[in-house]
C-alpha positions in Angstrom: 109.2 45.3 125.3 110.3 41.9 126.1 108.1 38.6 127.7 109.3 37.1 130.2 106.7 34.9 130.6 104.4 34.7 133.4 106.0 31.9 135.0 109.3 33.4 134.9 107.5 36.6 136.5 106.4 34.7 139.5 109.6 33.0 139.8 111.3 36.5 139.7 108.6 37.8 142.2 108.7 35.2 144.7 112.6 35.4 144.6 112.3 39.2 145.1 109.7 38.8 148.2 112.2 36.3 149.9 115.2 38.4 149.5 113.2 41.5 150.8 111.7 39.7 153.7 114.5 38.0 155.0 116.1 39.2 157.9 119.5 41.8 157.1 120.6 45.2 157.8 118.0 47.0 155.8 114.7 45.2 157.1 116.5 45.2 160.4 116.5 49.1 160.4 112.9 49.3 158.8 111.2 47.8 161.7 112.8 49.3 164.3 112.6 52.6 163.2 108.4 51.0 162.5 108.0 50.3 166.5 109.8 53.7 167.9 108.4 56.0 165.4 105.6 54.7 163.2 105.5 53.9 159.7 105.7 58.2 158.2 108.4 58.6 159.6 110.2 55.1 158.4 109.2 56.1 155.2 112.7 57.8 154.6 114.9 55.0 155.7 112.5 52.9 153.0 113.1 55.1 150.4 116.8 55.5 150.7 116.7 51.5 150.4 114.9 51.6 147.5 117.4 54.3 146.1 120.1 52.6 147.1 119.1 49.5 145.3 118.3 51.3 141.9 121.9 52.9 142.2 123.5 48.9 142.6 121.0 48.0 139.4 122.4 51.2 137.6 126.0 49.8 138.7 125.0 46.0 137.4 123.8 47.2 134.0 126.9 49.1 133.3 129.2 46.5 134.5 130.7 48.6 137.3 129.2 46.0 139.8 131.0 43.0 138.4 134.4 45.4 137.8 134.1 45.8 141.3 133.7 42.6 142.5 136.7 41.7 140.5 138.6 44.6 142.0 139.8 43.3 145.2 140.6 46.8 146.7 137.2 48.1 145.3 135.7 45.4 146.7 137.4 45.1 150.0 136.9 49.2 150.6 132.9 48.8 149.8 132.6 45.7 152.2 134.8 46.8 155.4 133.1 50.7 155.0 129.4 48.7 154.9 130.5 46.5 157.6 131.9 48.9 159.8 128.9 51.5 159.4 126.6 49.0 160.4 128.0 48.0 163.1 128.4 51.8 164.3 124.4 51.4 163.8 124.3 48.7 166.2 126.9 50.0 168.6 125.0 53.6 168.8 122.1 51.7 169.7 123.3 49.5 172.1 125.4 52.4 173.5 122.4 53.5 175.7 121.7 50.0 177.5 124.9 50.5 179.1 124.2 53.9 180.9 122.3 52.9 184.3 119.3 55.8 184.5 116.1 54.7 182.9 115.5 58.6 182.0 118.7 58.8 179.8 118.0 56.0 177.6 114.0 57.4 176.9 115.8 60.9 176.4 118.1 59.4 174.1 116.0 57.3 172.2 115.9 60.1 169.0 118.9 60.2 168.5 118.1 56.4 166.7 116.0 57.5 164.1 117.2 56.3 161.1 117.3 59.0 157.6 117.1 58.2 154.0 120.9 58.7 153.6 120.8 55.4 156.4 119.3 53.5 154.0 121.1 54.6 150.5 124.3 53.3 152.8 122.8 50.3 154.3 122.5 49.3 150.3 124.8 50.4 148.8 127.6 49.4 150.9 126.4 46.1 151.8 128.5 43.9 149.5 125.5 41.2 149.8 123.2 43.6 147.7 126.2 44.1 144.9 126.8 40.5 145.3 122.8 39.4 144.7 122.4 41.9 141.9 125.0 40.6 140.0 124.0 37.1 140.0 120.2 38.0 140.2 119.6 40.0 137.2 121.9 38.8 134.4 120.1 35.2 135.2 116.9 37.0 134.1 118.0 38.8 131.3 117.9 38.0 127.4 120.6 38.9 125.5 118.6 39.0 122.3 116.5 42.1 124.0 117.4 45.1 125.4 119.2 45.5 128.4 118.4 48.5 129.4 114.5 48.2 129.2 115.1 44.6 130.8 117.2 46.0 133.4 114.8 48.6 134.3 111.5 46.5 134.4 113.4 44.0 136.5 114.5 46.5 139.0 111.6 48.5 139.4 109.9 45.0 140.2 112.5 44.3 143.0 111.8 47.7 144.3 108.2 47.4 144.1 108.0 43.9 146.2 110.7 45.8 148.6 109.1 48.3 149.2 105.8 46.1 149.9 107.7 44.0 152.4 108.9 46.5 154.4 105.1 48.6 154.1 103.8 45.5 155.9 106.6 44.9 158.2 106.0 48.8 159.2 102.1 48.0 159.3 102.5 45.5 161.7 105.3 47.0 163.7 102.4 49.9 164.3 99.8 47.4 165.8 102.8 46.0 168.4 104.6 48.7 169.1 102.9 49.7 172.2 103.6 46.6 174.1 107.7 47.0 172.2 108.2 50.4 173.8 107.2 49.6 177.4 110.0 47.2 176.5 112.3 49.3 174.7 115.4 48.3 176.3 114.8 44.6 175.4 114.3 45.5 171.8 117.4 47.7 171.8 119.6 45.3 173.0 118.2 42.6 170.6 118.7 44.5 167.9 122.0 46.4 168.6 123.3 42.8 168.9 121.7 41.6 165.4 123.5 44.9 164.0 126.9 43.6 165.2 126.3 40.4 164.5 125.8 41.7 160.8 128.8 43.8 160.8 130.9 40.8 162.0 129.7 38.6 159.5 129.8 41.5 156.4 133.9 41.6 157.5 134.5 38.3 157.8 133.3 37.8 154.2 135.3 36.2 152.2 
């Protein structure tokens, strides 16, 4: 087992925390599936995040991440499919706000819950994730130790202070969501938009 040292641990952490907590597609779909339809049943978007991610580590370790980012078709393919699914995300949700009848947009408001496979795509695909692993964990890592056990313990970090981001984000969505579903229209169209917006910008990457 290698030693990071415990001030390189907290370093690591409190990168970690800041990447998970900051607003993108992922966190994005986390809390709103957290207002509508409580924290059980956001659980599966969360985990396919989480699975996602440990597939991009998998692809870092290997070197297939850093083939791919070198690959400008791979890489192009991966960032206009990510970009273009999330803003069909934003897009189905906004879709509603445009129909007139109050009834149809409560009616339609399942069709928005967001699956495990939602979240192994919003990861995967996001070339931000492949582009953060890449330059994340080989920074961390000592060549003079394995890789693989590195590698792992590093991931399963990240995961773990995911996964705790989003597990409060959800907690709190839970005590708010009351007040965010009399004013479910609102939060739609806010976060419809923020989808688009983060399809647009995932395209226009250079």
């Amino acid at each position: 087992m290698f030693d990071l040292g415990s001030d390189t641990v907290l370093y690591y952490i409190a990168i970690c925390l800041i990447a998970a907590g900051t607003p993108g597609p992922g966190t994005l779909a986390v809390l709103n599936s957290a207002l509508f339809f409580g924290i059980r049943r956001t659980l599966p978007v969360m985990f396919g995040i989480l699975f996602g991610m440990g597939v991009v580590s998998i692809a870092t370790v290997t070197g297939l991440s850093a083939l791919i980012l070198h690959s400008t078709f791979a890489f192009l393919a991966i960032k206009y499919f990510g970009g273009l699914y999330i803003g069909y995300l934003g897009i189905r949700i906004l879709w509603p706000i445009f129909k007139s009848i109050q009834g149809e947009v409560r009616v339609e408001k399942s069709d928005k819950e967001t699956t495990f496979v939602t979240g192994v795509i919003l990861s995967i695909f996001n070339p931000k994730t492949l582009v953060f692993f890449t330059a994340l964990l080989p920074a961390f890592i000592h060549p003079e130790s394995s890789v693989i056990s590195q590698t792992v313990t590093l991931t399963l970090i990240l995961l773990l202070c995911t996964f705790c981001v989003h597990l409060v984000y959800s907690t709190l969505c839970g005590y708010v969501s009351a007040f965010f579903v009399r004013h479910m229209m609102w939060v739609d169209a806010a976060t419809g938009s923020m989808f688009v917006c983060f399809s647009i910008v995932v395209l226009l990457l250079p």
